[in-house]
N, C-alpha and C positions, 0 to 999 in steps of 0.2 A: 529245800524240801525235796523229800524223792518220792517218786508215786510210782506202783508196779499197777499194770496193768494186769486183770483179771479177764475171764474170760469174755463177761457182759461188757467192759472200757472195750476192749478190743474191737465188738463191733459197732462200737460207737466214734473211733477213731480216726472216722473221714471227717468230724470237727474240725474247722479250721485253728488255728493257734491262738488266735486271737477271742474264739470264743472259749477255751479252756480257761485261757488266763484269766479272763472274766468268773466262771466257775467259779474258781479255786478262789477266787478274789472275796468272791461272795460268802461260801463255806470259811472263809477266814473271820470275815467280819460277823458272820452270825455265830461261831464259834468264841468268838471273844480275842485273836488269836492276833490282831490288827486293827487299826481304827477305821470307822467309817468315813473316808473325808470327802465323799460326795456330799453337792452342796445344791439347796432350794434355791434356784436363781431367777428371780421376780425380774430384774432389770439388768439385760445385757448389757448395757449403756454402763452401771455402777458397776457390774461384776469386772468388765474389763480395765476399767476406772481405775478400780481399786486394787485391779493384778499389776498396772502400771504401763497397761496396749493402749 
């Protein structure tokens, strides 16, 4: 994906990297554009369990 800055991105630009990616993460999934695969995690104990930590 390529994204041009306009003049309002510009001065929003002191974002760190790490909060755009998230952005753009978000605008993807509510776009339809990517799946959502954040997940409701009731039990850290099963969540790690079941990734295999």
């Amino acid at each position: 994906m390529n994204f041009r800055l306009d003049k309002a991105s510009k001065r929003n630009s002191d974002l760190d990297e790490e909060s755009k990616k998230e952005m753009i993460r978000v605008l993807a999934v509510e776009n339809g554009l990517i799946e959502d695969t954040d997940r409701d995690v009731k039990s850290l104990d099963k969540y790690f369990k079941d990734l295999g930590t």
